[in-house]
C-alpha positions as CSV (number, residue, x, y, z in Angstrom):
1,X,59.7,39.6,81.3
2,X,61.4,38.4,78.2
3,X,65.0,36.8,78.4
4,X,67.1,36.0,74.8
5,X,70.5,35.5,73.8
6,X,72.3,33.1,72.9
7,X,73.9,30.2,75.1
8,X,73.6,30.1,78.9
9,X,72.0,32.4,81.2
10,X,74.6,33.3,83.8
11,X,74.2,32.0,87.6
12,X,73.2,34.4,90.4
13,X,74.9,34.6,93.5
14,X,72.7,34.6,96.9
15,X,74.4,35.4,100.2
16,X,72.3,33.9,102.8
17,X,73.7,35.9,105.9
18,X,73.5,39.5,104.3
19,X,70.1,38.0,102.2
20,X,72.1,39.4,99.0
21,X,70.8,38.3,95.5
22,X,72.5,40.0,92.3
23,X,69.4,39.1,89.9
24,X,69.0,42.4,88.2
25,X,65.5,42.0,87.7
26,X,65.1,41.3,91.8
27,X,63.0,44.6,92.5
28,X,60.4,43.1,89.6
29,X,59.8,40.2,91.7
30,X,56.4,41.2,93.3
31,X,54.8,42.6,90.0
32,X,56.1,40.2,87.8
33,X,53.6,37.7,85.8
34,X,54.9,36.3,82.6
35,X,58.6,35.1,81.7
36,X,59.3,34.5,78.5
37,X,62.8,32.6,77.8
38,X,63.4,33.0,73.8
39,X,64.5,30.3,71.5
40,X,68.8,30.4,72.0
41,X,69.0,30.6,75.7
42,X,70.6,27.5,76.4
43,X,70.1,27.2,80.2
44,X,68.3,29.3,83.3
45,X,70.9,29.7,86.1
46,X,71.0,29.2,89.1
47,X,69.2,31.3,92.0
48,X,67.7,33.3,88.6
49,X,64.0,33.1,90.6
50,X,65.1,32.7,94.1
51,X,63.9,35.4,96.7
52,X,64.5,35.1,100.5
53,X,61.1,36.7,101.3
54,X,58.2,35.5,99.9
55,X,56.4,38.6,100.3
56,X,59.0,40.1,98.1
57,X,59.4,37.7,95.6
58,X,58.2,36.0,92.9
59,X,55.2,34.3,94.1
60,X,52.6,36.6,91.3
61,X,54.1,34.5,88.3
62,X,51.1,32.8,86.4
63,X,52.9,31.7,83.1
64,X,56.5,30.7,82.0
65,X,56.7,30.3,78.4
66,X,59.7,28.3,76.6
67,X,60.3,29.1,72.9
C-alpha cells in the first residue's frame, strides 16, 4: 500500500466500546505486506495501523518503506 500527498496524514478515530476504527484501508489489514509512505507526507496519524483484533489486523506487514 502506497500513501502520498502532501502534508499530514489525517488521524483515525478508534472507539473502544463499539471496536470502531475509520481507517479506510482497515479491511486490507490481514493481506497487507508492504507500506510505502512517499516523499511529502509529513506525518502518519494516529491509530493509522491500530486493529483491535490481532487476527484481523495488521500483523502480515514485512516492510515499511519511507521515501
Amino acid at each position: 500500500m502506497v500513501f502520498y500527498g502532501k502534508g499530514e496524514m489525517l488521524s483515525c478515530y478508534f472507539d473502544y466500546p463499539s471496536q470502531v476504527i475509520t481507517t479506510p484501508w482497515k479491511s486490507y489489514g490481514p493481506t497487507l505486506k508492504n507500506i510505502i509512505i512517499e516523499e511529502g507526507v509529513t506525518n502518519i496519524g494516529s491509530h493509522a495501523f491500530y486493529y483491535h483484533y490481532p487476527d484481523r489486523g495488521y500483523q502480515n506487514i514485512k516492510n515499511v518503506r519511507i521515501n
